[in-house]
C-alpha positions as CSV (number, residue, x, y, z in Angstrom):
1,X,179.5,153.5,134.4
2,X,176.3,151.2,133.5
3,X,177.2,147.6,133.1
4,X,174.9,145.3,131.2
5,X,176.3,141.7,132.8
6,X,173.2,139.7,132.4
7,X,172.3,140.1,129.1
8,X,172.2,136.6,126.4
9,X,173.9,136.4,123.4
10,X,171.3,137.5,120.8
11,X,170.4,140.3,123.9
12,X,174.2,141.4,123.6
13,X,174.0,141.8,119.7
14,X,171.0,144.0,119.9
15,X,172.5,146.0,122.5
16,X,175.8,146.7,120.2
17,X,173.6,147.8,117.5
18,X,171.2,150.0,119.5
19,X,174.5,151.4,120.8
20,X,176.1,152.2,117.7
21,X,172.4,153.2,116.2
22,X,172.2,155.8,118.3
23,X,175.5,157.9,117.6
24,X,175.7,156.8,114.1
25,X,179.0,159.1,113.3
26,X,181.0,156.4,112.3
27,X,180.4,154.1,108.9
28,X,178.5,150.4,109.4
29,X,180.6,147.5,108.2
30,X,177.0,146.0,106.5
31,X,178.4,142.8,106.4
32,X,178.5,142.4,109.8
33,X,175.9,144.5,110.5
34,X,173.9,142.1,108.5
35,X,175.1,139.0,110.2
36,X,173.6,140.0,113.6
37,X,170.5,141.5,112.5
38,X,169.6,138.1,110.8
39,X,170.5,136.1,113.9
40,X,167.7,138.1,116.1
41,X,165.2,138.5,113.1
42,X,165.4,134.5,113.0
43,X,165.0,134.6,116.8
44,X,161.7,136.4,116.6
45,X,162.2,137.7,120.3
46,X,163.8,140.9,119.9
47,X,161.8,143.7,117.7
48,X,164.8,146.0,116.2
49,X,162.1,148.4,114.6
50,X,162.1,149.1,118.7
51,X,165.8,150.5,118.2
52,X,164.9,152.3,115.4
53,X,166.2,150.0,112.2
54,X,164.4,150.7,109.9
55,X,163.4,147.6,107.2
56,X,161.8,147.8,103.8
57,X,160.4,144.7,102.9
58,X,159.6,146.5,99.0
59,X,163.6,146.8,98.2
60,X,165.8,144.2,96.8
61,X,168.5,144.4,99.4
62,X,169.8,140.9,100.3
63,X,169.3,141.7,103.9
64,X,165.2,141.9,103.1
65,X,164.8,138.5,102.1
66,X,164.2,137.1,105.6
67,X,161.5,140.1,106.2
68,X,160.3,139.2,102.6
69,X,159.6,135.5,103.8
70,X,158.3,135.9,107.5
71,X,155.6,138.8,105.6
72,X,154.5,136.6,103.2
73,X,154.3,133.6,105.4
74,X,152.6,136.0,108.4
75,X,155.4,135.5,110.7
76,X,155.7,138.8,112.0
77,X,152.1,137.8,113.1
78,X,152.1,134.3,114.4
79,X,155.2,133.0,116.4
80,X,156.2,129.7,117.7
81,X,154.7,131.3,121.0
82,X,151.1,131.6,119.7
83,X,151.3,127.8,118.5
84,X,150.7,123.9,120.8
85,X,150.5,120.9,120.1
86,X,152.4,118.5,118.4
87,X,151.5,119.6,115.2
88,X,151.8,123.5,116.5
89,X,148.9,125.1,115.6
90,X,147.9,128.3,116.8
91,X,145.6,128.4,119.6
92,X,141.9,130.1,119.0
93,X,140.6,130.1,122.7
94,X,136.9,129.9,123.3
95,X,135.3,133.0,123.9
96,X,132.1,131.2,125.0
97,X,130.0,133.0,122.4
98,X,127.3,132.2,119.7
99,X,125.4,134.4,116.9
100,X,122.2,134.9,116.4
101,X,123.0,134.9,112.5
102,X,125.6,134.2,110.1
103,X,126.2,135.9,107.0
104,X,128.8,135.4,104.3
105,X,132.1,137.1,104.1
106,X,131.5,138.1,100.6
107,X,128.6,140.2,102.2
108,X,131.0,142.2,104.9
109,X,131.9,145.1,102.9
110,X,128.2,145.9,102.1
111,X,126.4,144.3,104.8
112,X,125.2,146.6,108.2
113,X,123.7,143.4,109.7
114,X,126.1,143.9,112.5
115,X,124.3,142.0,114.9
116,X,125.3,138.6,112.8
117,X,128.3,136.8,112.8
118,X,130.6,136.8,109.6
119,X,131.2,132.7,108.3
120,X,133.3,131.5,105.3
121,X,131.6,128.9,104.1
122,X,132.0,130.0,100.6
123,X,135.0,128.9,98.1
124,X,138.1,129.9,99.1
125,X,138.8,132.1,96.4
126,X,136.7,134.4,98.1
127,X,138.2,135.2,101.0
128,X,142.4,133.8,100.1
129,X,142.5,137.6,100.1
130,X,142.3,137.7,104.3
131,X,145.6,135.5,104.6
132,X,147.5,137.7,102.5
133,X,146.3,140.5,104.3
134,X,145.6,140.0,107.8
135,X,145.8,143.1,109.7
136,X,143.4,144.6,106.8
137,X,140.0,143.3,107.6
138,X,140.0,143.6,111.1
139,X,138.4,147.3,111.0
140,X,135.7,145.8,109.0
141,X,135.2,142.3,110.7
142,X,135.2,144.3,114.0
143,X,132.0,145.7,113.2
144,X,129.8,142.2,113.1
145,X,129.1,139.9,116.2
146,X,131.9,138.0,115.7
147,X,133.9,135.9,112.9
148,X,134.5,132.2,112.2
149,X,138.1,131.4,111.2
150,X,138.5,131.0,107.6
151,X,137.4,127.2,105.9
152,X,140.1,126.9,104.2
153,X,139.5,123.7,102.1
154,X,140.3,120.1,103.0
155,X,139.9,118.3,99.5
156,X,140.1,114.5,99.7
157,X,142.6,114.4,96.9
158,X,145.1,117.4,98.7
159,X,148.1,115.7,99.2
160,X,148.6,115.8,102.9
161,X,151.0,118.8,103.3
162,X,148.0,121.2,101.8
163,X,145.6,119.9,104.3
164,X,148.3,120.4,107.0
165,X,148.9,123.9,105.6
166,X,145.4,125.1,105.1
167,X,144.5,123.7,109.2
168,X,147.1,125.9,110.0
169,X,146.4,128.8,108.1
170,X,142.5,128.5,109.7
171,X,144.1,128.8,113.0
172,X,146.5,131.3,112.6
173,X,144.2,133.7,111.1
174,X,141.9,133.2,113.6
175,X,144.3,133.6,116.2
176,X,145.2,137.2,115.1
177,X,141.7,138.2,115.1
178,X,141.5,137.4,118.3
179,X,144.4,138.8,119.4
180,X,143.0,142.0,117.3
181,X,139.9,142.4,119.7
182,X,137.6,140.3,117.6
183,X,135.2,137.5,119.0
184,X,136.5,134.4,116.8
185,X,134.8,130.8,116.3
186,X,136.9,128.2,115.4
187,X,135.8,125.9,112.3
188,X,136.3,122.5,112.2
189,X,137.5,121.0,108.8
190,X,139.0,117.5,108.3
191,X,139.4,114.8,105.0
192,X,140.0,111.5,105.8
193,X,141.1,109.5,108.7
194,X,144.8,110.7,108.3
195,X,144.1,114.3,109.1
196,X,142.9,113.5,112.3
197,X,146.0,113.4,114.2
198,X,146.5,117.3,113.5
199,X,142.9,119.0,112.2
200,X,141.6,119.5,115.9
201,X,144.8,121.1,117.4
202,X,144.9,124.9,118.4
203,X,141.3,124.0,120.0
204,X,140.7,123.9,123.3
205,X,138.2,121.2,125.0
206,X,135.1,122.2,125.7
207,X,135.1,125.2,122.9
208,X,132.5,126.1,120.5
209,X,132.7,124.9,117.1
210,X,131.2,125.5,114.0
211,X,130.7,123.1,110.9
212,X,129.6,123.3,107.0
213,X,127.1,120.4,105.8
214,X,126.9,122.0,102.6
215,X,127.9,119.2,99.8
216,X,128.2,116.9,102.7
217,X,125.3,114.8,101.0
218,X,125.9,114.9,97.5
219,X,127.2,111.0,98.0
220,X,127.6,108.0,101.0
221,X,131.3,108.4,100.7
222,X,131.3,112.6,101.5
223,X,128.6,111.8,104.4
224,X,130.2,108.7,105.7
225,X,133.6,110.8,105.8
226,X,132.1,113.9,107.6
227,X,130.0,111.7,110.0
228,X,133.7,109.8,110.9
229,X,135.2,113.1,111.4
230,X,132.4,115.0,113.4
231,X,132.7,111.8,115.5
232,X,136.3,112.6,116.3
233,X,135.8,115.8,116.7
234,X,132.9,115.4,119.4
235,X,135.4,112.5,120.8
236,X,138.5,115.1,120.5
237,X,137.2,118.1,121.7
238,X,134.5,117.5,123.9
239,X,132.8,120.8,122.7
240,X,130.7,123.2,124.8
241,X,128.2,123.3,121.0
242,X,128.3,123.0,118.1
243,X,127.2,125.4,115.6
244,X,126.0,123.4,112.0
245,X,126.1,126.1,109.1
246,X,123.6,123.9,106.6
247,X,121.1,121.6,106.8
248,X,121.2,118.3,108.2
249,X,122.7,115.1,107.6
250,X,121.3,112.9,110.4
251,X,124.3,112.7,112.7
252,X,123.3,112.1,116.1
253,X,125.5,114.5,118.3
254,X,124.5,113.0,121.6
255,X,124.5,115.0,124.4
256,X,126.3,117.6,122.1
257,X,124.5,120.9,121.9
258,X,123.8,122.0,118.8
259,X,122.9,125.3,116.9
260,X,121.9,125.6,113.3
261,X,121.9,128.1,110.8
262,X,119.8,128.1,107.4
263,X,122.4,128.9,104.8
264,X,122.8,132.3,103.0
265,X,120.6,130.6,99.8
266,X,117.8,129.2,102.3
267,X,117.4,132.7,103.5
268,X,117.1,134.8,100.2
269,X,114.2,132.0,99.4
270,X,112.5,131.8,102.6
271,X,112.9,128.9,103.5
C-alpha cells in the first residue's frame, strides 16, 4: 500500500480529489467539492486542469466566479511569484538588447519590417486590447525584433490607484512576453513625485529603458515633471541606456547612454 505522509494541507485536498476524479462511480457532494477546489484555486500553486477538472470560465456556475476574476484580472498569467518589490511588480529582466527601429503597434498586423522593434507610444485605446488578451499577440509580436511593454498612461490628474494600476499592468504584460519567448523592453512611465516610490519597480539596475518625449514640451510644467522623473529614474535604476522614442528635450543624461528614435510622423515626412 502507497502512503502519501508528506503531503500539506492544500496538497492533501488535491490528492482527495484526484483520487475520487479518477474512479468517478460514486456522486460528488458539490458543496464540498466546491469548498476545496476554491481553497487551491486561491492558492495558485496547484493546477487542477493537471487532474483533469475541467472549468468553464463562460458558465454562470457559482463555482466560476473565482476563474471569472483571476481571467479578467490575468492571474492565471501573473502570480505573486513573478512579482518584487514592495509595491510587487512584476519583474521584466534585461535582455541586453536594442533595435535598430521602432514602429508602432497599430502597424504590427500589416507591417513585415520585422527587423524593428514594436513600441506603444500611441494612446492607449489602441493597444487596451493586448491586456485583455495577452496570450493572443504573442504569435504576431514574435515576428519583430523585439517589443516594449505597453505605456500605459500616467495622467497627472489619475488618482493614484490608476497610476499604480497602469505601472503594473506595463510590467505584467511585459513579463508574459517574456516568459512567451519574446525580447521585451521595459518603458519607463511616471507623473509626479508621488509615483516614484513604485513606477521603477519590476526593473532591474543596470537594464535598458525606453522613454516617450512626445508632448513632453508642450509646457515648463510637463517638461520640468519628465526632467524630475528621468532624474529618478537614471538615479533609481542606474540603466545600461536609454532608448528616447521622440525628439529632445535638453535633459542631460550624463554618463547615461542614450539611443534615439525619430518618431513614426518624423519618418513618413523625412525628416
Amino acid at each position: 500500500m502507497l502512503v502519501a505522509d508528506d503531503l500539506t494541507e492544500l496538497q492533501s485536498k488535491a490528492y482527495r480529489l484526484a483520487d475520487n476524479k479518477t474512479a468517478e462511480l460514486a456522486n460528488w457532494d458539490f458543496s464540498l467539492l466546491n469548498f476545496e477546489l476554491d481553497a487551491i484555486l486561491e492558492s495558485h500553486t496547484l493546477n487542477m486542469e493537471d487532474f483533469g477538472f475541467e472549468f468553464d470560465i463562460d458558465t454562470t456556475d457559482s463555482k466560476n466566479e473565482r476563474l471569472r476574476t483571476d481571467n479578467s484580472y490575468n492571474l492565471r498569467h501573473i502570480s505573486k511569484d513573478d512579482c518584487s518589490g514592495e509595491w510587487e511588480m512584476p519583474t521584466i529582466e534585461c535582455q541586453g538588447h536594442t533595435p535598430k527601429d521602432l514602429i508602432p503597434f497599430n502597424c504590427a498586423k500589416t507591417s513585415n519590417e520585422y527587423s524593428s522593434g514594436i513600441h506603444f507610444f500611441i494612446d492607449d485605446y489602441q493597444f487596451e486590447r493586448v491586456w485583455n488578451d495577452l496570450p493572443g499577440y504573442v504569435d504576431i509580436l514574435k515576428k519583430f525584433d523585439c517589443v516594449m511593454s505597453p505605456d500605459f498612461s500616467l495622467y497627472l490628474d489619475m488618482p493614484l490607484p490608476m497610476k499604480i494600476w497602469n505601472v503594473y499592468r506595463s510590467r505584467a504584460v511585459g513579463h508574459f512576453w517574456q516568459k512567451s519567448g519574446l525580447t521585451v523592453i521595459p518603458t519607463l512611465s511616471w507623473a509626479g513625485p508621488e509615483t516614484f516610490v513604485f513606477c521603477f519597480e519590476g526593473i532591474p539596475q543596470g537594464s535598458i529603458v525606453a522613454v516617450s518625449t512626445i508632448g513632453i514640451k508642450n509646457s515648463a510644467r510637463t517638461k520640468a515633471i519628465w526632467h524630475d522623473g528621468m532624474a529618478e529614474a537614471i538615479r533609481q535604476l542606474e540603466p545600461e541606456t536609454v532608448l528616447v522614442y521622440g525628439s529632445s528635450t535638453g535633459f542631460d543624461f550624463g554618463n547615461t547612454k542614450t539611443i534615439e528614435y525619430p518618431t513614426f510622423t518624423e519618418v513618413r515626412h523625412g525628416r
